[in-house]
C-alpha positions in Angstrom: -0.1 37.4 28.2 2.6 35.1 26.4 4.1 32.2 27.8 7.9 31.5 26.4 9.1 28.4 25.9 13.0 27.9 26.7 15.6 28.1 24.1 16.8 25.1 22.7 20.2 25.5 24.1 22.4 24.6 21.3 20.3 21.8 19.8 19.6 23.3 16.2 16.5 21.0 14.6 16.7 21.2 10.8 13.9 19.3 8.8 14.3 18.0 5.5 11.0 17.1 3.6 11.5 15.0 0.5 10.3 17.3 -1.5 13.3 19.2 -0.7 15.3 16.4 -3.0 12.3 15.5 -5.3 13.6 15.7 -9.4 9.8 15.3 -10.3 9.3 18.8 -8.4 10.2 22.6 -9.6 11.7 25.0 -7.9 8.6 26.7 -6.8 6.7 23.5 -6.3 9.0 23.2 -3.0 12.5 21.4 -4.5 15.6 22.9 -2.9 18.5 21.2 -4.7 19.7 21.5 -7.9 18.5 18.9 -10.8 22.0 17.5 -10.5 21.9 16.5 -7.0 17.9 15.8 -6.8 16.4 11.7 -7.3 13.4 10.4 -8.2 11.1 10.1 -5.1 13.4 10.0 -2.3 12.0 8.5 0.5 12.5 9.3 4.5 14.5 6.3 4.7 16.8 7.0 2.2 17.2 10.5 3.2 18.1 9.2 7.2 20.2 7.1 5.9 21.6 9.9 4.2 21.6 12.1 6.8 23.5 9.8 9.5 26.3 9.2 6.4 27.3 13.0 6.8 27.5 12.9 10.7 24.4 13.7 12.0 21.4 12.4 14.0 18.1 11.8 11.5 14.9 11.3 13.6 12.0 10.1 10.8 8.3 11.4 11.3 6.0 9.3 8.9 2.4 10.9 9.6 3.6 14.6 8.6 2.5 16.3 5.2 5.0 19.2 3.4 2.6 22.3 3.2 2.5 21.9 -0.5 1.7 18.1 -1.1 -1.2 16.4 -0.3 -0.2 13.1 0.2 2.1 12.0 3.2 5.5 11.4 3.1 6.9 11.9 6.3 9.9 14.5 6.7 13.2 13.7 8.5 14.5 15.6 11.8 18.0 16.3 11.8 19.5 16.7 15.6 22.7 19.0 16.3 23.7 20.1 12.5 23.8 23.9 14.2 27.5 24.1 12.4 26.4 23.5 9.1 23.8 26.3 7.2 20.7 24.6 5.9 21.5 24.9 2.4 24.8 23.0 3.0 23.0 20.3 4.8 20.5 19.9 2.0 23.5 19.5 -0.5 25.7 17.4 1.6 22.6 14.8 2.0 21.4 14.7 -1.9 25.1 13.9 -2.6 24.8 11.3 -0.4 21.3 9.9 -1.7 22.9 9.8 -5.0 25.4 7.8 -4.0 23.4 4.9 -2.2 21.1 5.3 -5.1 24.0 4.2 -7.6 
């Protein structure tokens, strides 16, 4: 017998992993941007920071590993983005990394 859990209504939970933004990673080793909008390293600081610049809510987990890594860097929770796709939150955010960067 399964058990169900309640929809989520409306709250859509995107997480970014910094990996995700990483220029030291490939494509296959888990990097989502292009090389153009990926940084060195980003950090789940940076990438809240990032995240609240483009309007939404960035809740950081530090003790979490990305699947492919094995060291941990935490990955970043974003709250209520359900009006933007994944891949145009990903973009949005590295343009703004790059820009506190500079």
């Amino acid at each position: 017998m399964f058990v169900s859990c309640p929809p989520t209504m409306g709250m859509v939970e995107n997480v970014i992993w910094p990996a995700y933004l990483d220029a030291h990673l490939t494509r296959k080793e888990g990097r989502r941007v292009s090389m153009e909008l990926a940084v060195e390293e980003p950090t789940v600081d940076e990438i809240a920071k990032a995240v609240q610049q483009v309007g939404y809510d960035a809740v950081i987990e530090r003790d979490k590993t990305y699947s492919r890594e094995y060291e941990p860097r935490g990955r970043v929770l974003v709250k209520g983005a359900d009006d933007a796709t994944k891949s145009d939150l990903l973009q949005a955010t590295a343009a703004y990394l790059g820009a506190i960067r500079a």
